[in-house]
mmCIF file as gemmi writes it, N, C-alpha and C atoms, coordinates in Angstrom:
data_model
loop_
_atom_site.group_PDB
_atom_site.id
_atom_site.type_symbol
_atom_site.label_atom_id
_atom_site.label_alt_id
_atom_site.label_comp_id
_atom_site.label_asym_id
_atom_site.label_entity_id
_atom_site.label_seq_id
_atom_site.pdbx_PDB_ins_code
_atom_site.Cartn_x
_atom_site.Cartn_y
_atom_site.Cartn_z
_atom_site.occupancy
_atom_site.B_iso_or_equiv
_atom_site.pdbx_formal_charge
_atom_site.auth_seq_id
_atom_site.auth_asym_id
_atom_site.pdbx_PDB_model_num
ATOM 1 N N . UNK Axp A 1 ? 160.464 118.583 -31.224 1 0 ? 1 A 1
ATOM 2 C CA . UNK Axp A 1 ? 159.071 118.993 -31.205 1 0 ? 1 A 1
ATOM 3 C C . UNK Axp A 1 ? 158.707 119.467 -29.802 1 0 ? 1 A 1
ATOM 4 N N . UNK Axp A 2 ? 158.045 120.328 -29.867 1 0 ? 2 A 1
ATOM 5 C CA . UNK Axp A 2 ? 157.547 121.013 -28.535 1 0 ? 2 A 1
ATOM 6 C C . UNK Axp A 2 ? 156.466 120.365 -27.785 1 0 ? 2 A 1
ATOM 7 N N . UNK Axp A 3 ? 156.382 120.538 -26.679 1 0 ? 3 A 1
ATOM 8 C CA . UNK Axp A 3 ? 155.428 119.342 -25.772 1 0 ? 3 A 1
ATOM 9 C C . UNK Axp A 3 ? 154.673 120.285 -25.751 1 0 ? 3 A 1
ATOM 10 N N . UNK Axp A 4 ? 153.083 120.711 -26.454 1 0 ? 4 A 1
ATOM 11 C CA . UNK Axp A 4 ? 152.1 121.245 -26.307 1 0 ? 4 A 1
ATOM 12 C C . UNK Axp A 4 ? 150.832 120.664 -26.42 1 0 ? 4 A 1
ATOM 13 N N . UNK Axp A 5 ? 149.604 120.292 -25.548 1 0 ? 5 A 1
ATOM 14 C CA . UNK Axp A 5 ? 148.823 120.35 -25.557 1 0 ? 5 A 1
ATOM 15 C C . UNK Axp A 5 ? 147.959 121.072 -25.229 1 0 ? 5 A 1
ATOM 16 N N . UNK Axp A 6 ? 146.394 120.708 -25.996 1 0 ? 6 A 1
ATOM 17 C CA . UNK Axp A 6 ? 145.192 120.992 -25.476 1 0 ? 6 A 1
ATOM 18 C C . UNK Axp A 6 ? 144.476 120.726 -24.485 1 0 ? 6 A 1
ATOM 19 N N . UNK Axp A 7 ? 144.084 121.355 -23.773 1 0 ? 7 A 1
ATOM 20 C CA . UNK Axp A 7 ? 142.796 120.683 -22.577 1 0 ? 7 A 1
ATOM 21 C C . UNK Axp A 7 ? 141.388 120.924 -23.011 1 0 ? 7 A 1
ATOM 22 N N . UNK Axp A 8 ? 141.099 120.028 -23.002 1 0 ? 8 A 1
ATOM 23 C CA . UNK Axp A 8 ? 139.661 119.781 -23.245 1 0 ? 8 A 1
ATOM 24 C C . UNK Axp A 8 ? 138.411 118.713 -22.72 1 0 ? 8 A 1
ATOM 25 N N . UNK Axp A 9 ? 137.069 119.548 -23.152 1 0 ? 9 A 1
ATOM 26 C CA . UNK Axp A 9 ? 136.396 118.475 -21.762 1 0 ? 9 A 1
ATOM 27 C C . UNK Axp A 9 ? 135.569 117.063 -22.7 1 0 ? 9 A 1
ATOM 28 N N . UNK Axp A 10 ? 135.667 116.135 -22.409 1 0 ? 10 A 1
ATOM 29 C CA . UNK Axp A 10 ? 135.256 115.012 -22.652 1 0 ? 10 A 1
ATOM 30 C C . UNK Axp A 10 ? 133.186 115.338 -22.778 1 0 ? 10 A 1
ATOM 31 N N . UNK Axp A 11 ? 133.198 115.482 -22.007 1 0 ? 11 A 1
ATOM 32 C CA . UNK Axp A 11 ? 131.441 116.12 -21.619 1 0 ? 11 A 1
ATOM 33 C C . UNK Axp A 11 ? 130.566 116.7 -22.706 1 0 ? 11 A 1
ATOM 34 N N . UNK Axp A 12 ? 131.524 118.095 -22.281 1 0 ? 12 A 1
ATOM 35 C CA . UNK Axp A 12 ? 130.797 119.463 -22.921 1 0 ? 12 A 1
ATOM 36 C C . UNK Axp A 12 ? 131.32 119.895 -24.353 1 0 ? 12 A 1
ATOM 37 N N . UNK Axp A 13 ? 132.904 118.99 -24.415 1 0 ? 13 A 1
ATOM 38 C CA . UNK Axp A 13 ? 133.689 119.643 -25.484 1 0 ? 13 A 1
ATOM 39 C C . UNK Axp A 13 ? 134.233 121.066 -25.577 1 0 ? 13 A 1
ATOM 40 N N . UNK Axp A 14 ? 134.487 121.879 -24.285 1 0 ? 14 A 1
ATOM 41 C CA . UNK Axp A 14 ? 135.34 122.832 -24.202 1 0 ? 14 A 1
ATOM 42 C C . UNK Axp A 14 ? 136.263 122.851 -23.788 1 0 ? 14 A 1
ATOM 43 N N . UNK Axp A 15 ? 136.969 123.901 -24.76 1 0 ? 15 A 1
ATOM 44 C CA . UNK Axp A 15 ? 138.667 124.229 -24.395 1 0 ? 15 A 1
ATOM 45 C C . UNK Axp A 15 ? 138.827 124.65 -22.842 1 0 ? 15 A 1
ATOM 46 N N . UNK Axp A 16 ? 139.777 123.896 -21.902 1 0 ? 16 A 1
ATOM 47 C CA . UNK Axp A 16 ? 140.049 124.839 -20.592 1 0 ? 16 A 1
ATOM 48 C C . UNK Axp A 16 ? 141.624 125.23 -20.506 1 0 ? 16 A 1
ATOM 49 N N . UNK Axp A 17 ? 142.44 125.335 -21.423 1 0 ? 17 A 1
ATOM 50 C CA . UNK Axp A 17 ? 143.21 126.025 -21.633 1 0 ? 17 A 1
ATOM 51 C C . UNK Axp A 17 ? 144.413 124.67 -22.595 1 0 ? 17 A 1
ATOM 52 N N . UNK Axp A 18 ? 145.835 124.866 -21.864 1 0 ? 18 A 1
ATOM 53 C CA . UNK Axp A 18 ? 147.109 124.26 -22.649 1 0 ? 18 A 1
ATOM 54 C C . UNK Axp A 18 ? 148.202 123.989 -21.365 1 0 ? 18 A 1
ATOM 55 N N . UNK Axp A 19 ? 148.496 122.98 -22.209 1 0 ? 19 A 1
ATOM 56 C CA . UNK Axp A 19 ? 149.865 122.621 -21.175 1 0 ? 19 A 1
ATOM 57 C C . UNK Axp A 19 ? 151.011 122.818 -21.673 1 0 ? 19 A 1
ATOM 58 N N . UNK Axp A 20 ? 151.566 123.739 -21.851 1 0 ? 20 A 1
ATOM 59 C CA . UNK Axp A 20 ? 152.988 124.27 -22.498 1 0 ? 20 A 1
ATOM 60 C C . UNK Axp A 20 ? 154.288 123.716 -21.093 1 0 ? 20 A 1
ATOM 61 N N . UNK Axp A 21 ? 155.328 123.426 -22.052 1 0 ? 21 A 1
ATOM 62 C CA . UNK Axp A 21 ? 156.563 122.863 -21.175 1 0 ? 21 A 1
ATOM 63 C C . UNK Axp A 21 ? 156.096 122.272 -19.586 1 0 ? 21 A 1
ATOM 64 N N . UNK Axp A 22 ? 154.995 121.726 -19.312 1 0 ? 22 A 1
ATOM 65 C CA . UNK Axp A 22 ? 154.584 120.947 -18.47 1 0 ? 22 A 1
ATOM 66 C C . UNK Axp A 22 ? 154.148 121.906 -17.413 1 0 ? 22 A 1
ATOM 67 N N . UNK Axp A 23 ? 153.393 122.939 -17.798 1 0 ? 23 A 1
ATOM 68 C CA . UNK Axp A 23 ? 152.557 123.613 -16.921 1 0 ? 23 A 1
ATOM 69 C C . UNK Axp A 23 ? 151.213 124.191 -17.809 1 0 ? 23 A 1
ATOM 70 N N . UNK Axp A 24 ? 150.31 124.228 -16.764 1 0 ? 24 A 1
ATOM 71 C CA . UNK Axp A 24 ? 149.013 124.574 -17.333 1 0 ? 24 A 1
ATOM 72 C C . UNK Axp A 24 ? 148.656 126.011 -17.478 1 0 ? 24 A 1
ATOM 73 N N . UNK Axp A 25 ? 147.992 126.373 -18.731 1 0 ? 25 A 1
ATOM 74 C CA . UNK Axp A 25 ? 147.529 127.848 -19.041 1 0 ? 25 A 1
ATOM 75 C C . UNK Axp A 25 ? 146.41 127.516 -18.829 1 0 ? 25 A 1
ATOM 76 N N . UNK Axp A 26 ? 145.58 128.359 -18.278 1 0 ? 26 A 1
ATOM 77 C CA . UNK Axp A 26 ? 144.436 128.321 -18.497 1 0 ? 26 A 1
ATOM 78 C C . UNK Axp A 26 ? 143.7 129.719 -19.232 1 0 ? 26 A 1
ATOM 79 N N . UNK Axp A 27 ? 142.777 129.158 -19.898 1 0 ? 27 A 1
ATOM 80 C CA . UNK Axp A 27 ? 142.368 130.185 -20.892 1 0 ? 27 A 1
ATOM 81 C C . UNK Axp A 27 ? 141.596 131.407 -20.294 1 0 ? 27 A 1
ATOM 82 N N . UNK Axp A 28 ? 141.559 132.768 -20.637 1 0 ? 28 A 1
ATOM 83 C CA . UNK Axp A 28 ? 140.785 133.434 -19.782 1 0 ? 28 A 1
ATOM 84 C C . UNK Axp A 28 ? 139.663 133.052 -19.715 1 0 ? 28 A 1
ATOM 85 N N . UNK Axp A 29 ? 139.132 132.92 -20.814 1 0 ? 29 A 1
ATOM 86 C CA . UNK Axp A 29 ? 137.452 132.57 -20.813 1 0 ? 29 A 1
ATOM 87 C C . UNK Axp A 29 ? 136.496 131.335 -19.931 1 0 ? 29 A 1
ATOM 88 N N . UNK Axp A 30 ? 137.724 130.576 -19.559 1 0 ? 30 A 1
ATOM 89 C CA . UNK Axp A 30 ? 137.419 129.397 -18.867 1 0 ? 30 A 1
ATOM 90 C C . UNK Axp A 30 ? 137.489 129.805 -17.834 1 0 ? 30 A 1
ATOM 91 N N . UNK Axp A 31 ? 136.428 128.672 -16.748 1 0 ? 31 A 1
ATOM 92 C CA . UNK Axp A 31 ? 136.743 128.972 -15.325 1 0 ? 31 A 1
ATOM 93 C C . UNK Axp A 31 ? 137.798 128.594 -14.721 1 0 ? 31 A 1
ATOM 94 N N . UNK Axp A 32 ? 138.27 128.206 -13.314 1 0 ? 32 A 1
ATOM 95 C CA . UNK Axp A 32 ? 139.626 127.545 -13.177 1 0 ? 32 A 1
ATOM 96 C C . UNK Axp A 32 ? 139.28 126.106 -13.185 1 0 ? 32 A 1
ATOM 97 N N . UNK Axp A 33 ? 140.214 124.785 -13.064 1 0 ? 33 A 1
ATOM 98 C CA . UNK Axp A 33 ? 139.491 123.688 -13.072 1 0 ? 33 A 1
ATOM 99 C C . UNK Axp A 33 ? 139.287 123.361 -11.813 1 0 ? 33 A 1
ATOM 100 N N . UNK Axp A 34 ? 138.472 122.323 -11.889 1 0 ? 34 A 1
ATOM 101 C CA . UNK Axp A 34 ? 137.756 121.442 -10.134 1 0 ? 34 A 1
ATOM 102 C C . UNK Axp A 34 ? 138.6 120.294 -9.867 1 0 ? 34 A 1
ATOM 103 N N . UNK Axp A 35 ? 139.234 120.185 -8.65 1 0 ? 35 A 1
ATOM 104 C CA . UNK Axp A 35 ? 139.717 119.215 -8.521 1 0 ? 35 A 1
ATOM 105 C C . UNK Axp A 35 ? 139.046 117.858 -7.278 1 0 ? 35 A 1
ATOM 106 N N . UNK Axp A 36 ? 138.895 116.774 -7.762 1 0 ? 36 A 1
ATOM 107 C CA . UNK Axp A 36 ? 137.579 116.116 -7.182 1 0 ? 36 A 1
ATOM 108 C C . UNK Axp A 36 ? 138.602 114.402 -7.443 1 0 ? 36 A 1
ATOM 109 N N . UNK Axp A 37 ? 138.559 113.922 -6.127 1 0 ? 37 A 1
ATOM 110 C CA . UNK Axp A 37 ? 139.518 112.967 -5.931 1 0 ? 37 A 1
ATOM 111 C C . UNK Axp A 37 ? 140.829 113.108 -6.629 1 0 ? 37 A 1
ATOM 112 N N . UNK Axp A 38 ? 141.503 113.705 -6.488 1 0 ? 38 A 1
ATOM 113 C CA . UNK Axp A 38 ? 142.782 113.817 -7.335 1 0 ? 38 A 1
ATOM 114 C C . UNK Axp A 38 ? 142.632 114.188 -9.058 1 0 ? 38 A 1
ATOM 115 N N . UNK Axp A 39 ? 141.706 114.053 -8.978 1 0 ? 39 A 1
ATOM 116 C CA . UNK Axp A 39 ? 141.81 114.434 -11.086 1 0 ? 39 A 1
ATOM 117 C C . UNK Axp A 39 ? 141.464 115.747 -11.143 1 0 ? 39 A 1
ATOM 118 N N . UNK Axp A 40 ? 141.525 116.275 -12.786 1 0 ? 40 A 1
ATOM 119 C CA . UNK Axp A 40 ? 141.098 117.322 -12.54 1 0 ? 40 A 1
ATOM 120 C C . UNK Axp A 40 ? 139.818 117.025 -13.263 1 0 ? 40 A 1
ATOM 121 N N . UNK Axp A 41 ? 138.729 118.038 -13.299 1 0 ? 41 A 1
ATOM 122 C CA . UNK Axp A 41 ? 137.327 118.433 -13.774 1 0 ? 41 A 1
ATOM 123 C C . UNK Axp A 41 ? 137.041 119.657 -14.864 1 0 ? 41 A 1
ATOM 124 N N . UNK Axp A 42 ? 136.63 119.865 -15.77 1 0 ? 42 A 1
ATOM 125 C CA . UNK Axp A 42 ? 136.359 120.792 -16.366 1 0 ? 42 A 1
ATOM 126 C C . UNK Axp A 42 ? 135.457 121.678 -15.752 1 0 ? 42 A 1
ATOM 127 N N . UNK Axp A 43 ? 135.71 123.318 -15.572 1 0 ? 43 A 1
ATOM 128 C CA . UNK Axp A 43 ? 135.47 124.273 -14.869 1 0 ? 43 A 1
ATOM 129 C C . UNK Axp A 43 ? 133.971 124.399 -14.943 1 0 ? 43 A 1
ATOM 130 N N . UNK Axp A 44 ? 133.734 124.145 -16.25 1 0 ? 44 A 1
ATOM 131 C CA . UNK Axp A 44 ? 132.138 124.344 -17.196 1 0 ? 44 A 1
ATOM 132 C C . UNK Axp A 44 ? 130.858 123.479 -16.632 1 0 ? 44 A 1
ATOM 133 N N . UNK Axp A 45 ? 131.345 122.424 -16.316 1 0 ? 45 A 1
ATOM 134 C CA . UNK Axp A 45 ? 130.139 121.081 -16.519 1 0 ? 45 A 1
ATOM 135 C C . UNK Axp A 45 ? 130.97 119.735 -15.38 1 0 ? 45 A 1
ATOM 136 N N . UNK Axp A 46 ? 132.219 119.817 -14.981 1 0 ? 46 A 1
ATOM 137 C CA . UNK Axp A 46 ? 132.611 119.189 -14.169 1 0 ? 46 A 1
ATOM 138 C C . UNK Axp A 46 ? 132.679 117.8 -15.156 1 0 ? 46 A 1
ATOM 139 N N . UNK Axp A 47 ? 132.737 117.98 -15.961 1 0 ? 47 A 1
ATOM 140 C CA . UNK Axp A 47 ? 133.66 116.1 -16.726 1 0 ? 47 A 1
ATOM 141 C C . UNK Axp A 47 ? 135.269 116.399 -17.173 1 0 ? 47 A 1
ATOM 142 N N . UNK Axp A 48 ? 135.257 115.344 -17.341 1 0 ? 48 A 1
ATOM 143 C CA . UNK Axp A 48 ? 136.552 114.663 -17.38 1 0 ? 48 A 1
ATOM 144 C C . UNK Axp A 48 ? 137.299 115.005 -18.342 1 0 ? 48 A 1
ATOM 145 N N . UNK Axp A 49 ? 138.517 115.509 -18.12 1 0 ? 49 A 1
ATOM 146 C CA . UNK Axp A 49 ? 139.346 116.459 -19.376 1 0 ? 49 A 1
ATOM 147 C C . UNK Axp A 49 ? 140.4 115.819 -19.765 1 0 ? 49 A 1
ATOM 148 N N . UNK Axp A 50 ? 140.486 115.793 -20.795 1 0 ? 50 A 1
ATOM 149 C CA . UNK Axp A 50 ? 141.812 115.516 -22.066 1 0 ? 50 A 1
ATOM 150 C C . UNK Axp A 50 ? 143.059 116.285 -22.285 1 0 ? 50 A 1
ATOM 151 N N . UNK Axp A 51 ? 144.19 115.477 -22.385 1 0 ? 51 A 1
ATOM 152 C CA . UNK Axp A 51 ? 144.792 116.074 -23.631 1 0 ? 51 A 1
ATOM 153 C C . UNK Axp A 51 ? 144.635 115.804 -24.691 1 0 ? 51 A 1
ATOM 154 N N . UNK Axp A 52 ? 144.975 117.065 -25.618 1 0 ? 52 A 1
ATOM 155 C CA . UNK Axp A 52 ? 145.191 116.606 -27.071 1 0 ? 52 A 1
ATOM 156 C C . UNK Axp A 52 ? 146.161 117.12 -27.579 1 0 ? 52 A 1
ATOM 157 N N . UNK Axp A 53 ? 147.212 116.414 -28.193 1 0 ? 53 A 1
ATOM 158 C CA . UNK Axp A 53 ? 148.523 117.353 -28.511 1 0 ? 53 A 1
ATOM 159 C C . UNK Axp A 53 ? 148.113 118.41 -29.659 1 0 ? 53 A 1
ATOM 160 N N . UNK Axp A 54 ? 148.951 119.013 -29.589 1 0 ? 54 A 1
ATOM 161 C CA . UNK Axp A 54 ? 149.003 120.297 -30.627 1 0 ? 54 A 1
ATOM 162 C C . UNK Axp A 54 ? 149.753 120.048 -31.622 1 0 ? 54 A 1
ATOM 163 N N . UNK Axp A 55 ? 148.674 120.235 -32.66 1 0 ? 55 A 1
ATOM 164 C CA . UNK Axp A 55 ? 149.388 119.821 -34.269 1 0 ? 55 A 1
ATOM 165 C C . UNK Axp A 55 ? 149.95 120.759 -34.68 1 0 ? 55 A 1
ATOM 166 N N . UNK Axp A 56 ? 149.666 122.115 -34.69 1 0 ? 56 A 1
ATOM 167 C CA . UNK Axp A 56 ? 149.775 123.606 -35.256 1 0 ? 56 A 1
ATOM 168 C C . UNK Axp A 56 ? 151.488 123.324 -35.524 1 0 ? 56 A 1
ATOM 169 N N . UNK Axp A 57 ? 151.676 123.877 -36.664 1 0 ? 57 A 1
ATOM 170 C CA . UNK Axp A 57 ? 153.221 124.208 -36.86 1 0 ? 57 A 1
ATOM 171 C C . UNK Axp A 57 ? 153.633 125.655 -36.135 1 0 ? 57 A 1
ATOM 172 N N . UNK Axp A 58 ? 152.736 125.989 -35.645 1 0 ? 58 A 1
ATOM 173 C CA . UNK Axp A 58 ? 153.138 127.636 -34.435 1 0 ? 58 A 1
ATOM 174 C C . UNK Axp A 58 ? 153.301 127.348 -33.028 1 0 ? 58 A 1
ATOM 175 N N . UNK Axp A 59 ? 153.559 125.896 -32.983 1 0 ? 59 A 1
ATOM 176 C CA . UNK Axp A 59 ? 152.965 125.472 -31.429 1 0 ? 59 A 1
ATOM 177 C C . UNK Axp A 59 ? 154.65 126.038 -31.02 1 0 ? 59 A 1
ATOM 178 N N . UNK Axp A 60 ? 155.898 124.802 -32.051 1 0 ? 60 A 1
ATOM 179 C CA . UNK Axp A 60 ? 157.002 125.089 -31.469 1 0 ? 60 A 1
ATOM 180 C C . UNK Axp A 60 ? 157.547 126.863 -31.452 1 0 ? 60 A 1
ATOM 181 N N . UNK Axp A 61 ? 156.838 127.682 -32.368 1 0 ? 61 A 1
ATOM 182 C CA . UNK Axp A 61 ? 157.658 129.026 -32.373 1 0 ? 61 A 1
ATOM 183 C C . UNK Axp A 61 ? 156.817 129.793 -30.841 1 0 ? 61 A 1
ATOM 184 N N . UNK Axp A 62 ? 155.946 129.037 -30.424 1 0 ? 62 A 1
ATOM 185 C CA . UNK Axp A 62 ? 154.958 129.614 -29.221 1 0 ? 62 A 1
ATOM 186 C C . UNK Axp A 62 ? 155.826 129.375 -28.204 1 0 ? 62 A 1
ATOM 187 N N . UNK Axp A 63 ? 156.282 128.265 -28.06 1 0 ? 63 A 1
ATOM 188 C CA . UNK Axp A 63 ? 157.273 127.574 -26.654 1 0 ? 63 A 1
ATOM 189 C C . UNK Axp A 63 ? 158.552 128.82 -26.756 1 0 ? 63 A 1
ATOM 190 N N . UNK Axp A 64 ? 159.371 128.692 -27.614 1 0 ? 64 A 1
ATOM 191 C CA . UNK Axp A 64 ? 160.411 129.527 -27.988 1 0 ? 64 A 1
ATOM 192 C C . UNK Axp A 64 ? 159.96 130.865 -27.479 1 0 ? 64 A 1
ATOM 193 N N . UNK Axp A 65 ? 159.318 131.698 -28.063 1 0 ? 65 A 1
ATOM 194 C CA . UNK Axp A 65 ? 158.434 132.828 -27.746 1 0 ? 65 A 1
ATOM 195 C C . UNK Axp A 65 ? 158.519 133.057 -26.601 1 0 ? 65 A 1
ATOM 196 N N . UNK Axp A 66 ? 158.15 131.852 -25.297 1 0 ? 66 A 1
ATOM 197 C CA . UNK Axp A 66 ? 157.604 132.3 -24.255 1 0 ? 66 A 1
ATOM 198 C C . UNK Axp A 66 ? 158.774 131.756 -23.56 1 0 ? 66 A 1
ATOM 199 N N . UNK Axp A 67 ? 159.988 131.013 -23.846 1 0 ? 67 A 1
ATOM 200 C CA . UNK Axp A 67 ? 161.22 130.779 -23.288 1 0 ? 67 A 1
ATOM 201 C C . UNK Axp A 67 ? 161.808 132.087 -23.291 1 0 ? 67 A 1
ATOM 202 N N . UNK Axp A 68 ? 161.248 132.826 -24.734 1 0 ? 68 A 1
ATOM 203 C CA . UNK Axp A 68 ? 162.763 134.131 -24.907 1 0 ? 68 A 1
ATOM 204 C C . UNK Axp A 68 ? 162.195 135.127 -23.509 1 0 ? 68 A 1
ATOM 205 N N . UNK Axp A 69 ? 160.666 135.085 -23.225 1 0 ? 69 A 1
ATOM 206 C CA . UNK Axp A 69 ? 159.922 136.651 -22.464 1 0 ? 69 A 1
ATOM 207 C C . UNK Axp A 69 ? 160.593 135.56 -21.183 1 0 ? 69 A 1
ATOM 208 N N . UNK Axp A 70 ? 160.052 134.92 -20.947 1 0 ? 70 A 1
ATOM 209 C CA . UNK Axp A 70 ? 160.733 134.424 -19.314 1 0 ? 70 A 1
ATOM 210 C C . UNK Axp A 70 ? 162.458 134.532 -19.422 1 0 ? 70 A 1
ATOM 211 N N . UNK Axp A 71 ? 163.219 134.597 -20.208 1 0 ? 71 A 1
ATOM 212 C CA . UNK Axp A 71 ? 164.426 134.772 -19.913 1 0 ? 71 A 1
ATOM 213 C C . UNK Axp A 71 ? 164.54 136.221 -19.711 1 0 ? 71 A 1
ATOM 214 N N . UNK Axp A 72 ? 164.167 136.63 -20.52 1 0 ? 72 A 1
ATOM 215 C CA . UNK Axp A 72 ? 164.337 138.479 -20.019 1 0 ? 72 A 1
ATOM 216 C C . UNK Axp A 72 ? 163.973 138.953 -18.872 1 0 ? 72 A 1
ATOM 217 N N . UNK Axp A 73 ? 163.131 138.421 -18.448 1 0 ? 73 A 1
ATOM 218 C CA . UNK Axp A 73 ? 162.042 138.713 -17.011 1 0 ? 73 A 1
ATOM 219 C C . UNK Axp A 73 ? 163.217 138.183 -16.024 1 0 ? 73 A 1
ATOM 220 N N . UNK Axp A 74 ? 164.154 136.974 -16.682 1 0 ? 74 A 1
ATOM 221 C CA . UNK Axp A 74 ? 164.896 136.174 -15.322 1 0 ? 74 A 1
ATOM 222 C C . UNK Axp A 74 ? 166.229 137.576 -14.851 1 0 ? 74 A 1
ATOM 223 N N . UNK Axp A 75 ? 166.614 137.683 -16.074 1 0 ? 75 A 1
ATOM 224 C CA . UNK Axp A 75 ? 167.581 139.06 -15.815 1 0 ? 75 A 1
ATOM 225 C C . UNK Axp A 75 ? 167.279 140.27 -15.676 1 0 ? 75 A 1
């Protein structure tokens, strides 16, 4: 199973992007996040953000997907 989550804000309840193979996307629409004593902040309203894993059965063909474009890019 593919390690994908959601970010989301505890607060406001908006998406601020995904954490695919242990790095963060952030969504365009979102701002970037705030970082305020070591945590991070939601871009929107400044509360406290979540993961939530990703249920989607497209999550694992998404990881794959974006393994195959970064390998091409590596050669």
């Amino acid at each position: 199973m593919a390690n994908v989550f959601n970010v989301n804000c505890m607060m406001c309840g908006r998406a601020s992007g995904h954490v695919r193979e242990g790095r963060f996307h952030r969504l365009p629409t979102a701002p970037p996040l705030l970082n305020q004593d070591g945590r991070s902040r939601c871009g929107f309203c400044s509360g406290n953000v979540y993961l939530e894993a990703e249920d989607s059965p497209f999550a694992p063909r998404i990881v794959a997907q974006n393994a195959r474009q970064q390998a091409r890019r590596a050669s």
